[in-house]
TIPA-595807 format. One record per residue (C-alpha): residue number from 1; residue in one letter; x, y, z. Coordinates in nm, 2 decimals. Layout:
# residues N
NODE, NUM, A, X, Y, Z .
...
***
This chain:
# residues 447
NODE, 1, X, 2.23, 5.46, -25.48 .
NODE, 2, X, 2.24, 5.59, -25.13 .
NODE, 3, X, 2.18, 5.89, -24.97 .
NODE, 4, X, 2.56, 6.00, -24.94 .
NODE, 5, X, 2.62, 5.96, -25.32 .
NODE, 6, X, 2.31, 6.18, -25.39 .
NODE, 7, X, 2.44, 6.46, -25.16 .
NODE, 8, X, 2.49, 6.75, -25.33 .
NODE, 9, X, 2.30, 6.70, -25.63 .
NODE, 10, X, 2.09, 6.98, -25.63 .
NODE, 11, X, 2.36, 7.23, -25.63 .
NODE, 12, X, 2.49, 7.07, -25.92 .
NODE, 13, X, 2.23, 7.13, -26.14 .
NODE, 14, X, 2.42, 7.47, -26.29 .
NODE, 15, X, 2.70, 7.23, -26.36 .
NODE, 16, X, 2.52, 6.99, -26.62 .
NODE, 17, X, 2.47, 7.34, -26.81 .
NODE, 18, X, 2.87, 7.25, -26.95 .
NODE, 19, X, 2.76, 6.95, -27.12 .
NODE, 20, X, 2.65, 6.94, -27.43 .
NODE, 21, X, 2.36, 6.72, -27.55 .
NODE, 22, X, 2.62, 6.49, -27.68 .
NODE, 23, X, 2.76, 6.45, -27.39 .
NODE, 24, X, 2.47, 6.49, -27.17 .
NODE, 25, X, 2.33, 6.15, -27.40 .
NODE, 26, X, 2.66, 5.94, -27.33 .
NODE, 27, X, 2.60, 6.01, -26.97 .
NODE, 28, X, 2.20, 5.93, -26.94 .
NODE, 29, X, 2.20, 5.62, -27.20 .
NODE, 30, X, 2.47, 5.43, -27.08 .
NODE, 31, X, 2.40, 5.07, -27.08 .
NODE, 32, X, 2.44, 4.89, -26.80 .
NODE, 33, X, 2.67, 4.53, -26.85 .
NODE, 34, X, 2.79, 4.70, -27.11 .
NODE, 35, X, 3.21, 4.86, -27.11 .
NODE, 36, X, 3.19, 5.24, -27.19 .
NODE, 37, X, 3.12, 5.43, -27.57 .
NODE, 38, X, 3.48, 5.52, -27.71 .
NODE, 39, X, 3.46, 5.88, -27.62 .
NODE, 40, X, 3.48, 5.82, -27.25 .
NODE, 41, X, 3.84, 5.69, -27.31 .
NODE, 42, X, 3.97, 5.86, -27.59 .
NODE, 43, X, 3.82, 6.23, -27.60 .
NODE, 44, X, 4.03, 6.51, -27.40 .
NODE, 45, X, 3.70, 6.66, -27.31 .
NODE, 46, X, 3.60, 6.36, -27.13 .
NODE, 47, X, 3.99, 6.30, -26.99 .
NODE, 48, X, 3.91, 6.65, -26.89 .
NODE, 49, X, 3.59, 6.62, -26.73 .
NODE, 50, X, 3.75, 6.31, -26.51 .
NODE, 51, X, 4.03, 6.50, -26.37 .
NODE, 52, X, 3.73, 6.80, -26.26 .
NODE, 53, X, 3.48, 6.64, -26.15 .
NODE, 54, X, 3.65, 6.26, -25.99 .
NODE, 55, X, 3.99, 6.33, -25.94 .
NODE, 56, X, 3.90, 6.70, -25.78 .
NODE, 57, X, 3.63, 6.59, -25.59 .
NODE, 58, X, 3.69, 6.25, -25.46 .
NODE, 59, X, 3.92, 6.09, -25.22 .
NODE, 60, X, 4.27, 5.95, -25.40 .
NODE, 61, X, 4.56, 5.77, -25.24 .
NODE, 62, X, 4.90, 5.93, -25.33 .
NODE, 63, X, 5.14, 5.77, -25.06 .
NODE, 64, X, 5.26, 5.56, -24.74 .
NODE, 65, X, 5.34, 5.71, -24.45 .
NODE, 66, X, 5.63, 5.49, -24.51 .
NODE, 67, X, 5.77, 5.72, -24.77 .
NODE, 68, X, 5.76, 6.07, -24.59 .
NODE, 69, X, 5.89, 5.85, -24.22 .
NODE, 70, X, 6.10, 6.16, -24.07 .
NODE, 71, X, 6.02, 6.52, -24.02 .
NODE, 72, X, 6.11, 6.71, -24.32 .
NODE, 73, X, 6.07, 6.43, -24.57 .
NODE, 74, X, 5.84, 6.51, -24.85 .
NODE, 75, X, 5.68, 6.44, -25.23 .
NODE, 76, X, 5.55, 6.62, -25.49 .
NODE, 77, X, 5.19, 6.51, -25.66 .
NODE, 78, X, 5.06, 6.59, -25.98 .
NODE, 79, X, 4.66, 6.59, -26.05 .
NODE, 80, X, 4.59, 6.72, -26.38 .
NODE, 81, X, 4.64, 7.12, -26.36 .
NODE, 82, X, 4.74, 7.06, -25.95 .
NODE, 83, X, 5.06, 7.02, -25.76 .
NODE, 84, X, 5.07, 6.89, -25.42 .
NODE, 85, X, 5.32, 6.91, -25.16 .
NODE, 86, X, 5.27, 6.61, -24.89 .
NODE, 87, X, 5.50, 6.66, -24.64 .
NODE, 88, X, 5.55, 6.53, -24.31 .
NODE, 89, X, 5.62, 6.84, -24.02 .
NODE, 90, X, 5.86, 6.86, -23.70 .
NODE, 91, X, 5.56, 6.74, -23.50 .
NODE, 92, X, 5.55, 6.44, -23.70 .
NODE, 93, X, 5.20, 6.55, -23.84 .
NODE, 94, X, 5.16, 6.45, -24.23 .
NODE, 95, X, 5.01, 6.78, -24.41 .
NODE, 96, X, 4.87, 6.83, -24.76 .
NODE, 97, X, 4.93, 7.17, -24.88 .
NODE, 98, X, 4.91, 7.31, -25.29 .
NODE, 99, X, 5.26, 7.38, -25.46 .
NODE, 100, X, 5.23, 7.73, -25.55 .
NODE, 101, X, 5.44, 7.98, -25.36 .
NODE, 102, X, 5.18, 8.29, -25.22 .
NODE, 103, X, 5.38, 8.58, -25.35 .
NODE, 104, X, 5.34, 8.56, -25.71 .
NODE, 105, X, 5.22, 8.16, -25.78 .
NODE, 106, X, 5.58, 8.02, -25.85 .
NODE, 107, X, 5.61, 7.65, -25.82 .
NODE, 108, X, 5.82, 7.55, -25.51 .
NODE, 109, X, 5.92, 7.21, -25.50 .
NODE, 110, X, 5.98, 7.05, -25.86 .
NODE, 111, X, 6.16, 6.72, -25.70 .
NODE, 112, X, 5.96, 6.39, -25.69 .
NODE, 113, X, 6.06, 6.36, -25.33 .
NODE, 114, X, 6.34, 6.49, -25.06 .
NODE, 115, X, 6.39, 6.58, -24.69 .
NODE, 116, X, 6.41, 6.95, -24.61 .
NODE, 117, X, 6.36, 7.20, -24.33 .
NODE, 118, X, 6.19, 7.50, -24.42 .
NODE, 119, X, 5.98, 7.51, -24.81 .
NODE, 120, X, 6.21, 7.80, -24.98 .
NODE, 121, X, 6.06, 7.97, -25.27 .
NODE, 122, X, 6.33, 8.00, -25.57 .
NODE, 123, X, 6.19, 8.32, -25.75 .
NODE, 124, X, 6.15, 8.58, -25.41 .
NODE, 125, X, 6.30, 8.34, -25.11 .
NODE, 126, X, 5.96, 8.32, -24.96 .
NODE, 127, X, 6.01, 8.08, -24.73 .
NODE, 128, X, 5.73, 7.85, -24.54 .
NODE, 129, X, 5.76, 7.56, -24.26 .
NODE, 130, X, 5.66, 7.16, -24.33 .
NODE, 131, X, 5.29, 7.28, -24.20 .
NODE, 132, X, 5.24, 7.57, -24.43 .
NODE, 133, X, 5.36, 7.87, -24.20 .
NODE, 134, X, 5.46, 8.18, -24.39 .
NODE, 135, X, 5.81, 8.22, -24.21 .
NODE, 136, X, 5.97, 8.49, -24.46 .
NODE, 137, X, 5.94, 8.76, -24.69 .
NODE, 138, X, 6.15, 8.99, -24.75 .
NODE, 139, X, 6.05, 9.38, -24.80 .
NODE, 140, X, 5.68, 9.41, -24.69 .
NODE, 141, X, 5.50, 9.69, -24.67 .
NODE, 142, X, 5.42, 9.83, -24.33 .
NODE, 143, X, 5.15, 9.63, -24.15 .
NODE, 144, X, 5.21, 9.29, -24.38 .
NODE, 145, X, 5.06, 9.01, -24.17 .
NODE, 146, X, 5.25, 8.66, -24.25 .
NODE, 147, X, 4.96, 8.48, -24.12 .
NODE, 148, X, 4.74, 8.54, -24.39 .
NODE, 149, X, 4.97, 8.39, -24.65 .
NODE, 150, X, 4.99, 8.04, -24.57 .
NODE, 151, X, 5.05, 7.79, -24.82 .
NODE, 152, X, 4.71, 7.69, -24.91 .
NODE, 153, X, 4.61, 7.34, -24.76 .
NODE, 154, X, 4.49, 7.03, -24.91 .
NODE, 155, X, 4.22, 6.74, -24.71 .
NODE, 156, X, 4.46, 6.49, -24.60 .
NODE, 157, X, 4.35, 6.17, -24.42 .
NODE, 158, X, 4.60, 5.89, -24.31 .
NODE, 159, X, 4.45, 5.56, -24.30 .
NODE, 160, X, 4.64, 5.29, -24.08 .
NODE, 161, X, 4.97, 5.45, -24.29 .
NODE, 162, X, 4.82, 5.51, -24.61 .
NODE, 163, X, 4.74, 5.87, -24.72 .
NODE, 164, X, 4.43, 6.01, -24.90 .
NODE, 165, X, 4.42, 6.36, -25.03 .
NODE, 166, X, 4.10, 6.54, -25.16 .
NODE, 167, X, 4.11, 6.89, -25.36 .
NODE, 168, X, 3.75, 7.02, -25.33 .
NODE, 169, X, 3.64, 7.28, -25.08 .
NODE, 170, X, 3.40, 6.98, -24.90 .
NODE, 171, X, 3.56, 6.64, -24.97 .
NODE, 172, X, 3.33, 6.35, -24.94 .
NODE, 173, X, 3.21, 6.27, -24.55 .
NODE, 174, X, 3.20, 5.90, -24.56 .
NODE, 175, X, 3.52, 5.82, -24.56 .
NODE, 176, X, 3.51, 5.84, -24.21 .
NODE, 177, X, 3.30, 5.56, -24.25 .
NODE, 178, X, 3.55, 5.39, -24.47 .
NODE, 179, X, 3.84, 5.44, -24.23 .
NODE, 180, X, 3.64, 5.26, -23.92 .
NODE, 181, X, 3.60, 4.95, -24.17 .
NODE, 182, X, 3.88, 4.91, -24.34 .
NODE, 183, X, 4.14, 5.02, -24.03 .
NODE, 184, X, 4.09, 4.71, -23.85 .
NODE, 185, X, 4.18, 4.49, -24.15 .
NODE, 186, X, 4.50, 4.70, -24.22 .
NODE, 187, X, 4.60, 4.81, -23.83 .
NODE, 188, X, 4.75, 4.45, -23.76 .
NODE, 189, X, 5.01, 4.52, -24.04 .
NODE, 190, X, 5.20, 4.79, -23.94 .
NODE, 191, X, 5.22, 4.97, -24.28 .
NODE, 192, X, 5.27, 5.33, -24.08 .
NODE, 193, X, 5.60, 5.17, -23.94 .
NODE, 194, X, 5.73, 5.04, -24.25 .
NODE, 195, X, 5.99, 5.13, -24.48 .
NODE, 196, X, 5.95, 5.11, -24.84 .
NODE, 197, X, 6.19, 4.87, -25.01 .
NODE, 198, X, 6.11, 4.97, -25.38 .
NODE, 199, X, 5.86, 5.22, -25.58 .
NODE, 200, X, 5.83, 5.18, -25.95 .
NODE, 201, X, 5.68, 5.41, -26.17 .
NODE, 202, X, 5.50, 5.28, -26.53 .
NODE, 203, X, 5.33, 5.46, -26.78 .
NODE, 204, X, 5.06, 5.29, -26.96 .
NODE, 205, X, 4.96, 5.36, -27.27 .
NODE, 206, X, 4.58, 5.38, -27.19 .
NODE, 207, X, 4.33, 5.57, -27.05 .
NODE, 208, X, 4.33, 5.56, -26.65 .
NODE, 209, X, 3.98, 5.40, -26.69 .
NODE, 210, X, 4.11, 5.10, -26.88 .
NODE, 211, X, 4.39, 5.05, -26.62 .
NODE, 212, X, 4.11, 5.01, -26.35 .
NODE, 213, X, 3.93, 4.82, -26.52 .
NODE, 214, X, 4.24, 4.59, -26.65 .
NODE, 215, X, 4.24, 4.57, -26.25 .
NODE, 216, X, 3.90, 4.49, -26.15 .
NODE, 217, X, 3.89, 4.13, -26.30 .
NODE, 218, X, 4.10, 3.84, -26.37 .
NODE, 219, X, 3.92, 3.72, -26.68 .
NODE, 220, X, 4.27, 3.81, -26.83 .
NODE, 221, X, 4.49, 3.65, -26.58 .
NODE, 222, X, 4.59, 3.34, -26.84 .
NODE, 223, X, 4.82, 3.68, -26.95 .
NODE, 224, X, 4.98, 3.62, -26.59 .
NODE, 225, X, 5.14, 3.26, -26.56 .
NODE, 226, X, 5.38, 3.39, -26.30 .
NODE, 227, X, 5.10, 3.58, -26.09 .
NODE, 228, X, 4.86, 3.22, -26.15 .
NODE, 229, X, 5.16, 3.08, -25.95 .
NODE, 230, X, 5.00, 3.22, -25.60 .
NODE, 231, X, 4.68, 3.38, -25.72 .
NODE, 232, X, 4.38, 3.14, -25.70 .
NODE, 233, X, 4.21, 3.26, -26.09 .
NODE, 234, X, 3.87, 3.23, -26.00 .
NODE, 235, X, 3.86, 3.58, -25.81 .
NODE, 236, X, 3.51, 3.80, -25.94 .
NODE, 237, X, 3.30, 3.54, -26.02 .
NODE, 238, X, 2.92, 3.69, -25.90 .
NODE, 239, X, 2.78, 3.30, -25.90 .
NODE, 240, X, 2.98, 2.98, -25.79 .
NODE, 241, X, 2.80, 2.79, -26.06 .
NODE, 242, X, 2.93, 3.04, -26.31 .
NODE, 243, X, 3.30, 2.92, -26.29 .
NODE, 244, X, 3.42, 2.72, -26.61 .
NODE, 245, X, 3.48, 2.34, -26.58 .
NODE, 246, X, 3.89, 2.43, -26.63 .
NODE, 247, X, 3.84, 2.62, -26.34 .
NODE, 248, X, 3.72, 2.35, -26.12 .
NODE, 249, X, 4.03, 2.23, -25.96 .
NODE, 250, X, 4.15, 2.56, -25.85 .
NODE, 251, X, 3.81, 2.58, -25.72 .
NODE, 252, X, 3.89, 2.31, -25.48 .
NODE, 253, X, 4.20, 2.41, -25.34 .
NODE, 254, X, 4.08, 2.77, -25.33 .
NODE, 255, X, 3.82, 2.60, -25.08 .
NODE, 256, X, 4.01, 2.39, -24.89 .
NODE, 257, X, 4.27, 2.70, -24.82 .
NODE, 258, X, 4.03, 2.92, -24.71 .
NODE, 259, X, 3.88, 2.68, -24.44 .
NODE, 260, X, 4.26, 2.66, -24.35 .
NODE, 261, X, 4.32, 3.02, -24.32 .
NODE, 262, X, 4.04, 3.09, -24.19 .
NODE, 263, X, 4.11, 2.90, -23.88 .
NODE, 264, X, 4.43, 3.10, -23.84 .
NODE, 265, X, 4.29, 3.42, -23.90 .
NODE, 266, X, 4.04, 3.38, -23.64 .
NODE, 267, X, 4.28, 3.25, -23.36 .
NODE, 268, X, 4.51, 3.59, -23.50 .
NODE, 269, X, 4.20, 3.81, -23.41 .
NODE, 270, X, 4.22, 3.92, -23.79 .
NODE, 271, X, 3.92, 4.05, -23.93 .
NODE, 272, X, 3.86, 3.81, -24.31 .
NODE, 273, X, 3.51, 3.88, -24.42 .
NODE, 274, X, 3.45, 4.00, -24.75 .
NODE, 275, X, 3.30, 4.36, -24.77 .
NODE, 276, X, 3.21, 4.52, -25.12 .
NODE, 277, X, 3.09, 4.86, -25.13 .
NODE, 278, X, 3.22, 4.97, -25.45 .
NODE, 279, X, 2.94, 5.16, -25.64 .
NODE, 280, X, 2.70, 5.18, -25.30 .
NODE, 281, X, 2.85, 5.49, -25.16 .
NODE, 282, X, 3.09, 5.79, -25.26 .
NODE, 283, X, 3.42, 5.63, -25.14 .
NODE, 284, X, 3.36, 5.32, -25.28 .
NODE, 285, X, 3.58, 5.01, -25.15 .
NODE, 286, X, 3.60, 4.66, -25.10 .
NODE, 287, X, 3.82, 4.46, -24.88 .
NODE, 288, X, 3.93, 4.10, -24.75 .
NODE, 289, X, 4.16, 3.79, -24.73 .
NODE, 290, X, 4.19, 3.57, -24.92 .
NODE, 291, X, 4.42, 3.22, -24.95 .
NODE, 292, X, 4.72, 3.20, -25.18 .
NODE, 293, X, 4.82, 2.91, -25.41 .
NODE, 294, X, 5.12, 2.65, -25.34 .
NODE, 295, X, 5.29, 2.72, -25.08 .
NODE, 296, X, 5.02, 3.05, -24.99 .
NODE, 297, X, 5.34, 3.30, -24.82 .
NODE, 298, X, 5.41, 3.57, -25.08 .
NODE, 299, X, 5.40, 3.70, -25.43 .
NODE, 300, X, 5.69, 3.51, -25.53 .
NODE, 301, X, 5.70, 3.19, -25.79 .
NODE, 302, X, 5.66, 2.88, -25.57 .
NODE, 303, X, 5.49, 3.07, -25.33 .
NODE, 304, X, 5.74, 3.09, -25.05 .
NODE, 305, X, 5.82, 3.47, -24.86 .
NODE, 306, X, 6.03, 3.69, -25.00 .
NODE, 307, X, 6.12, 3.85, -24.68 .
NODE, 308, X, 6.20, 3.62, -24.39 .
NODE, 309, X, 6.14, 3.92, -24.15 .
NODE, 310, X, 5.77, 3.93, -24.10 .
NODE, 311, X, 5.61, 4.24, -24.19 .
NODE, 312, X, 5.45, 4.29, -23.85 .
NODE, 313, X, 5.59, 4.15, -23.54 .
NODE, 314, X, 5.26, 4.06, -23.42 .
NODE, 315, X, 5.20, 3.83, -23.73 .
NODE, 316, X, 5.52, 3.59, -23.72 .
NODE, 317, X, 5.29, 3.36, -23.93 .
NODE, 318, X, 5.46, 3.28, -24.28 .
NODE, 319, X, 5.15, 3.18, -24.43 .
NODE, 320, X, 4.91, 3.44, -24.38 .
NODE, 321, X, 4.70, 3.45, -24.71 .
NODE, 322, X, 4.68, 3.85, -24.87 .
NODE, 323, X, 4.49, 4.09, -24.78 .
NODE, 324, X, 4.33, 4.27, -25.04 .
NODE, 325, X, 4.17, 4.59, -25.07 .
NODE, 326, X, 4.08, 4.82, -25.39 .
NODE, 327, X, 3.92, 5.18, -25.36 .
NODE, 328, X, 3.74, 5.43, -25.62 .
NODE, 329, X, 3.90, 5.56, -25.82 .
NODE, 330, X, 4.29, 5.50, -25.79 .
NODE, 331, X, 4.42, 5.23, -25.57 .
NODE, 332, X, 4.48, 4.85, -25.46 .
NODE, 333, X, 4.68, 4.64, -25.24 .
NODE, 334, X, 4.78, 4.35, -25.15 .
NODE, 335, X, 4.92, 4.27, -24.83 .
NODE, 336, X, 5.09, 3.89, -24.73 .
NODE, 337, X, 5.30, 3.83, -24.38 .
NODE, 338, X, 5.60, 3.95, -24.53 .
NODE, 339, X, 5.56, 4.24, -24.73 .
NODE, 340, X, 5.29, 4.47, -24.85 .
NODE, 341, X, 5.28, 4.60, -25.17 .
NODE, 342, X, 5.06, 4.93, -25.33 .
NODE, 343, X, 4.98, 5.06, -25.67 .
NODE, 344, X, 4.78, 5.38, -25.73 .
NODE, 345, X, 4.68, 5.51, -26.12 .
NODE, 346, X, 4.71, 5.88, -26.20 .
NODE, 347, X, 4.62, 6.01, -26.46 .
NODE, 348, X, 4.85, 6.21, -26.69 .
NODE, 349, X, 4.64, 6.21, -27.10 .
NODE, 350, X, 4.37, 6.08, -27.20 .
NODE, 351, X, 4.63, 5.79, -27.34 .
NODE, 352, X, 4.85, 5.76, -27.10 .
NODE, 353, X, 4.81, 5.66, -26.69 .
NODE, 354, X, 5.08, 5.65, -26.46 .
NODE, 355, X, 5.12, 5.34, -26.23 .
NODE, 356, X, 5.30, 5.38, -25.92 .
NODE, 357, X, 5.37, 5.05, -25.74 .
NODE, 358, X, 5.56, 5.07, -25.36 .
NODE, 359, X, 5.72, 4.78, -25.22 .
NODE, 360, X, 5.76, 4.79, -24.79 .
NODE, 361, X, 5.87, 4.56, -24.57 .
NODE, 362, X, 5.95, 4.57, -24.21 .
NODE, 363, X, 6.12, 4.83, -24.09 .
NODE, 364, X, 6.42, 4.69, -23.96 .
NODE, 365, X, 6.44, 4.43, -24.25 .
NODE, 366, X, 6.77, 4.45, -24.42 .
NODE, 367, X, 6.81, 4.42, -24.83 .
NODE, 368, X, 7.05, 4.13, -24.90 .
NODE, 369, X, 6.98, 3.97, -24.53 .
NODE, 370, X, 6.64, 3.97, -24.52 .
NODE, 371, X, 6.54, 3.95, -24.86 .
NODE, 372, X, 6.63, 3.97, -25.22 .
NODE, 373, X, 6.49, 4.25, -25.38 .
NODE, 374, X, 6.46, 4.07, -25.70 .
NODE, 375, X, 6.26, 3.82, -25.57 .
NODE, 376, X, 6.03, 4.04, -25.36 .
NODE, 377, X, 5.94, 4.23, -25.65 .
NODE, 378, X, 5.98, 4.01, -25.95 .
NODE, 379, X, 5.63, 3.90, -25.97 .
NODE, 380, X, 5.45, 4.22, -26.00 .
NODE, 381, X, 5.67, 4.39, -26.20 .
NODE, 382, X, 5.65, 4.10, -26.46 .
NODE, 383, X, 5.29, 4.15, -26.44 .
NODE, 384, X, 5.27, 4.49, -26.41 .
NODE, 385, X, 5.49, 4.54, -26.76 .
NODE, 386, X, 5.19, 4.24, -26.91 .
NODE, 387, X, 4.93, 4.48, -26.79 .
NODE, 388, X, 5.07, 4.75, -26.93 .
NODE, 389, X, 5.06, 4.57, -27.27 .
NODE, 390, X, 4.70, 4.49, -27.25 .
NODE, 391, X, 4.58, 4.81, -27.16 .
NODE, 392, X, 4.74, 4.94, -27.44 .
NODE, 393, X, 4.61, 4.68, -27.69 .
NODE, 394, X, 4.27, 4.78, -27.52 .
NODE, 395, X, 4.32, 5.13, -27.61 .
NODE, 396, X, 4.43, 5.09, -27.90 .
NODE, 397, X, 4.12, 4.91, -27.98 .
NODE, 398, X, 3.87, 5.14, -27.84 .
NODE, 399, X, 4.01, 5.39, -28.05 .
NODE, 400, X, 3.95, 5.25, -28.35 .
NODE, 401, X, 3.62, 5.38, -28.56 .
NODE, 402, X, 3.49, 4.97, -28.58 .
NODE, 403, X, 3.51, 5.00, -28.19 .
NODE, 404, X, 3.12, 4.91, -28.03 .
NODE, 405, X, 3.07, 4.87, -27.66 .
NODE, 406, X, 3.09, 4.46, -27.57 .
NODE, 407, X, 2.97, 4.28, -27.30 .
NODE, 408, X, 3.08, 4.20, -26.92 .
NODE, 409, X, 3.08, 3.87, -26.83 .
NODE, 410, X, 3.04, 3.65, -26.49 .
NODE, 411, X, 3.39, 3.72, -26.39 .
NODE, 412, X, 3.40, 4.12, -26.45 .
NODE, 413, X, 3.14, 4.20, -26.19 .
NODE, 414, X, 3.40, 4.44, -26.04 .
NODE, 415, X, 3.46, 4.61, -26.34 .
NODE, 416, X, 3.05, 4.73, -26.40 .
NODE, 417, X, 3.10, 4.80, -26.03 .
NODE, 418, X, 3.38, 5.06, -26.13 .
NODE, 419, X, 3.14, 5.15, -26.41 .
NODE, 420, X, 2.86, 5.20, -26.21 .
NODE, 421, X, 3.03, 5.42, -25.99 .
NODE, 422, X, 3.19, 5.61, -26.18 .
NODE, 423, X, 2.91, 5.72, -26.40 .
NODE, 424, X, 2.69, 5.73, -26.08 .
NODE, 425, X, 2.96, 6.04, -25.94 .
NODE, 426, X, 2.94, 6.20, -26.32 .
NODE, 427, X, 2.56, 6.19, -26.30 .
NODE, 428, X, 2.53, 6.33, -25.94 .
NODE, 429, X, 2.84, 6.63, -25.94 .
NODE, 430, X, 2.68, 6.68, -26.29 .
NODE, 431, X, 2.34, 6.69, -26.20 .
NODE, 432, X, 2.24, 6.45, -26.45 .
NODE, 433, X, 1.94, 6.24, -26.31 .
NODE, 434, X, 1.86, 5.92, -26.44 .
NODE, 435, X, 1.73, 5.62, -26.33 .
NODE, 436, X, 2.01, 5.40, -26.11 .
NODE, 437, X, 2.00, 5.01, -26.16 .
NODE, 438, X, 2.11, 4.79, -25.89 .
NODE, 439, X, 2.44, 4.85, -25.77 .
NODE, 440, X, 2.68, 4.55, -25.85 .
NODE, 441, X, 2.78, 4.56, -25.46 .
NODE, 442, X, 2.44, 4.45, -25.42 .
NODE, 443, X, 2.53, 4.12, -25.59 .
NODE, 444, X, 2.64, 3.83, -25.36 .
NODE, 445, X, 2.97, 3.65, -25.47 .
NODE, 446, X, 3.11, 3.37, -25.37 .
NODE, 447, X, 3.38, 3.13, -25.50 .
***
């Protein structure tokens, strides 16, 4: 554990005084290899304690630039208790501000998402600018200063198009670190000059723990033949000689694309290597590109692009591999030379996690011309629906009295990883000290 995920610590030690010995021995015994004791996943005081102390403390995605492209346009967010307005303002600047009108608390905007000029209040016409100005209120006393009744701001960082909000007071430093990683490996694309082609929303019937995990690994991906099309199913594996003999031939062609793409992405100036930092710091991430199967252009069936307008001008290359990145506590991606596509897990009950998954192309591409939109999202929703349908099975399993922890094995590295680092932030904004073990990201893989 380093020095950045320790910060703060001390001050926390008041906060451990809310658990309960219970809850305090969940926290300090948890077995490392091990997926998590049943109340972590089914209790609301646990489903509680996530939305408090990760998802009001920690970095979360909750958009594309993409969505919010003109001045004016904005969405609505919803963590736990909080509503957010992200909004982008008349000098194109994207702003992060809490949905509760100054005056008396009202909500403000109850749409998912919409294009407006001014943020009018319905209850007292209060009305405030797309940055958060007070601009109106009617009958003030004498001396009323609209400056000191602002809509109350959220952190907001945009990261080569992709927007990260924080709730707490001092949101986690390093994800300026973070940024100057992982920007060069998503610049190239273009994602903040996009357009989004589709956005789905799916509830699963699971805890928003399960979900990430469900993500983290692709032990399960025999559940996936139409994602196996593209998706070389050795991915996770901590130790080459770990991979099972019916594994062996994918093994092979997953080596023989990568010394092909690898040629291409160095002549493209594209930065490939595989960086994994997911339980070594607060933001944890990982990142990299990989080869696809067959014919290695797209999420699609036989492997073929589902846009023929390239994504970024500056990449005309059809077969481009994916680029993949995944970051605590709420997001992945996967990016190919036509299309990009993004998925980010909120939670809404201790049983039930909302998965939003955006669709963007280029922004000139044309639906019809340039692609079917069928066809570019056919493959993920099929598998999103199949995920869905194993996290609740999971769930449903945990919750059952004759549940016991089980085992990880060589393929679910990534899921301890989310583990680790997830009981590593309980620990530290709980003040709960224990003894670390080694961070998974400390693990070589290979394939």
């Amino acid at each position: 554990m380093t020095a950045n995920m320790v910060a703060g610590a001390a001050e926390a030690g008041a906060e451990s005084d809310r658990l309960d010995p219970a809850a305090r021995a969940l926290l300090d015994e948890r077995v490392v290899g091990e997926s998590l004791p049943a109340p972590f996943y089914v209790d609301r005081e646990w489903f509680d304690r996530d939305l408090d102390e990760i998802f009001a403390k920690r970095w979360i995605f909750v958009a594309t630039e993409a969505e919010i492209a003109e001045p004016g346009d904005y969405l609505t967010v919803n963590l736990g208790r909080s509503s957010l307005i992200i909004a982008r303002d008349d000098e194109q600047v994207v702003r992060a501000h809490h949905n509760v009108c100054r005056h008396r608390g009202a909500r403000l905007l109850t749409d998912d998402h919409g294009s407006t000029g001014t943020i009018v209040c319905a209850y007292h016409s209060w009305t405030y600018g797309m940055d958060g100005r007070l601009m109106f209120a009617d009958a003030q006393a004498p001396g009323f200063d609209k400056k000191c009744f602002s809509l109350r701001p959220v952190a907001l960082r945009t990261i080569a198009g992709l927007i990260f909000i924080c709730l707490a007071d001092e949101p986690p430093a390093d994800i300026d670190e973070v940024a100057a990683i992982v920007t060069p490996y998503l610049e190239p694309h273009g994602l903040g000059n996009a357009k989004v082609a589709k956005q789905t929303d799916l509830i699963e019937n699971g805890n928003w723990k399960l979900t990430m995990e469900n993500n983290r690994e692709c032990y399960h991906c025999g559940g996936h033949p139409e994602l196996l099309n593209v998706f070389f199913p050795i991915w996770g594996f901590a130790d080459s000689d770990a991979i099972p003999e019916r594994l062996r031939p994918a093994t092979a062609r997953y080596r023989q694309a990568t010394d092909e793409m690898t040629d291409l992405w160095r002549r493209r100036g594209l930065p490939y290597d595989r960086i994994v930092q997911l339980d070594t710091r607060t933001t944890g991430f990982h990142i990299e590109r990989e080869p696809m199967d067959l014919a290695g252009e797209s999420f699609t069936l036989d492997g073929t692009v589902a846009c023929t307008r390239p994504l970024a001008d500056a990449l005309p290359d059809r077969r481009l591999g994916r680029l993949s990145m995944h970051l605590q506590p709420n997001m992945w991606l996967h990016i190919t030379g036509d299309h990009a596509v993004l998925f980010s897990a909120i939670p809404l009950a201790p049983d039930q996690t909302l998965v939003r998954t955006t669709w963007l192309v280029h922004a000139d591409a044309v639906e019809g011309v340039d692609y079917d939109l069928d066809r570019l999202t056919g493959v993920w929703e099929i598998t999103n629906q199949q995920d869905a349908d194993l996290v609740a099975l999971a769930h449903q399993g945990i919750a059952d009295p004759a549940y016991l922890p089980g085992p990880y094995g060589p393929s679910e590295v990534q899921v301890e990883a989310f583990i680790n680092w997830y009981i590593t932030a309980l620990r530290t904004t709980l003040g709960v000290t224990h003894q670390v073990a080694q961070p998974v990201s400390q693990i070589p893989e290979s394939a």
